[in-house]
C-alpha positions in Angstrom: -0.3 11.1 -8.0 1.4 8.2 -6.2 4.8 9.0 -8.1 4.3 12.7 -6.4 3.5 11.5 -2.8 6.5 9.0 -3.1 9.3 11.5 -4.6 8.0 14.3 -1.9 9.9 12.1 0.4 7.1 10.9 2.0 7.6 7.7 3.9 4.1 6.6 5.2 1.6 6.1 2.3 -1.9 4.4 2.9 -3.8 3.2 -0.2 -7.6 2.9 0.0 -8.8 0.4 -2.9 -12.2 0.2 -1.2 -13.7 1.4 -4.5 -12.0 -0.5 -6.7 -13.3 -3.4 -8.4 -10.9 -4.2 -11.1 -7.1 -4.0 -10.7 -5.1 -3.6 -13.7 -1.7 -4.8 -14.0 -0.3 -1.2 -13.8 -2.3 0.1 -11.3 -0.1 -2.9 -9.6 3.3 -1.7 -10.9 2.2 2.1 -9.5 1.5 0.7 -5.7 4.4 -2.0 -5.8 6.9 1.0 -7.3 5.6 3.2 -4.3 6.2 -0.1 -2.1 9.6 -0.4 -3.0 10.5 3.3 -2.7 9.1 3.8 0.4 10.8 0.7 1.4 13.7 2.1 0.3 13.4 5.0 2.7 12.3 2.8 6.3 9.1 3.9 5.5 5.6 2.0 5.2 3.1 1.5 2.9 -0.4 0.2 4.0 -3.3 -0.9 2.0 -6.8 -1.1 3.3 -10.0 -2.0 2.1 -9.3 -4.8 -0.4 -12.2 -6.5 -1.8 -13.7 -9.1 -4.7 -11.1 -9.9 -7.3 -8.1 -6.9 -6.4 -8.1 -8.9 -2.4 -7.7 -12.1 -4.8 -5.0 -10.9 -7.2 -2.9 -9.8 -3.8 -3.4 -13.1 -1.9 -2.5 -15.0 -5.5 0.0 -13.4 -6.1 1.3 -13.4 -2.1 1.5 -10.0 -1.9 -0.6 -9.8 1.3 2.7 -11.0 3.0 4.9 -8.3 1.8 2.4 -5.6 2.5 0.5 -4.8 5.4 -3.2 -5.1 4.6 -6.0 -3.6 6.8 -10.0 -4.3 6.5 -11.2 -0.2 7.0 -9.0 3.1 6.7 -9.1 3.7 10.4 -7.1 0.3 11.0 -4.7 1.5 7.9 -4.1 4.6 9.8 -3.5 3.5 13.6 -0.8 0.9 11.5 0.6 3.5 9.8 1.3 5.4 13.0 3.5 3.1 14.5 7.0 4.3 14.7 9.3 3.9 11.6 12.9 3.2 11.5 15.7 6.0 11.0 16.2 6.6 7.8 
């Protein structure tokens, strides 16, 4: 579903992982894809709602640096409406 929203030339994504209690490493290589598409168009990709051991494996791994992380999908969304860049 990602893989759709990303090659529909969509450049503003926001990714709720609120439910999520496990990430797997390819759940990871879908949203850091997405990242690096949408990147790839001046677009932006936010991810809110991180919890327990998936807001662990993005601080770990330094992630939280590279993408904008919110605490609740209302935040996500007032980030995600800031202007982008010209494509």
């Amino acid at each position: 579903m990602v893989k759709q929203i990303v090659e529909n030339g969509n450049r503003r994504l926001l990714i709720d992982l609120g439910g999520l209690e496990y990430l797997k490493s390819s759940v990871l290589r879908v949203i850091l894809n997405a990242v690096k598409k949408i990147n790839q168009k001046h677009g932006k990709v936010v991810i809110c709602c991180l919890n327990g051991y998936a807001k662990e494996i993005f601080e770990v791994n330094y992630l939280n640096n590279s993408i904008p992380i919110t605490e609740s999908v209302k935040s996500g969304l007032n980030m995600l409406l800031a202007p982008l860049k010209a494509a």
